[in-house]
C-alpha positions, 0 to 999 in steps of 0.5 A: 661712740664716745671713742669716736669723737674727738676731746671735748666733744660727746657722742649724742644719738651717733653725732659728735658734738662739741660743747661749747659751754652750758646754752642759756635761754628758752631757744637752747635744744633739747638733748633728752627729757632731763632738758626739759619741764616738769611734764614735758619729753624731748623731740630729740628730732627737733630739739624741742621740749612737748608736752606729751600726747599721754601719760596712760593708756586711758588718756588714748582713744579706744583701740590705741596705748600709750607708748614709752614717748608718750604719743598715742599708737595703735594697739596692734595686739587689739589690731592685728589686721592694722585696719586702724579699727580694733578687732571685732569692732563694726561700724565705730562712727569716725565722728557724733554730731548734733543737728536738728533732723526733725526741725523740732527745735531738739538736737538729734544724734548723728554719727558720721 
C-alpha cells in the first residue's frame, strides 16, 4: 500500500521502491507491460520484457487457451480430469515423425 512507504517511494506488487530517477538503457527492469515493446508483456518476476507465447486461443495447441499473460494453458473446462489430454480424446499422438519403414525410398507417417 502506497501509505506504507515512505515519500518518494511507490508501493510495486507489495514492495517499496524508491525512485531514483528515470533507468536509461536496455538493462532497466520492467515493472508492467507499459515498459515494454510494442508486442511484448513484463515478467514482472523477472524483470523482463517477452515476447508473449499467444495472443489467441488459436495460436495454442489443441486442448489449451490463451491465458490473460499471454502463456498457453490447459483448458480445464476441455479438461476436467487434468490429465493434460482433453476429454474425450484417445490416443492423441504426442509427436508425427517420417521415416522410411518400407525402404521404398517413401517417407511413412509415424506417430509417437
Amino acid at each position: 500500500m502506497r501509505a506504507d512507504c515512505p515519500v518518494g517511494a511507490v508501493c510495486t506488487d507489495g514492495v517499496c521502491i524508491v525512485e531514483t530517477g528515470p533507468c536509461v538503457g536496455d538493462t532497466c527492469p520492467c515493472r508492467s507491460d507499459f515498459d515494454c515493446e510494442e508486442g511484448e508483456r513484463c515478467d514482472t518476476s523477472t524483470g523482463a520484457c517477452v515476447v508473449p507465447e499467444c495472443r489467441q486461443d488459436a495460436d495454442c495447441g489443441l486442448g489449451e487457451v490463451c491465458s490473460t499473460r499471454g502463456a498457453c494453458v490447459v483448458d480445464v473446462e476441455a479438461d476436467r480430469d487434468y490429465d493434460g489430454v482433453p476429454d474425450g480424446s484417445v490416443g492423441l499422438p504426442v509427436d508425427i515423425v517420417l521415416t522410411d519403414l518400407t525402404e521404398d525410398g517413401i517417407d511413412d507417417i509415424v506417430a509417437l
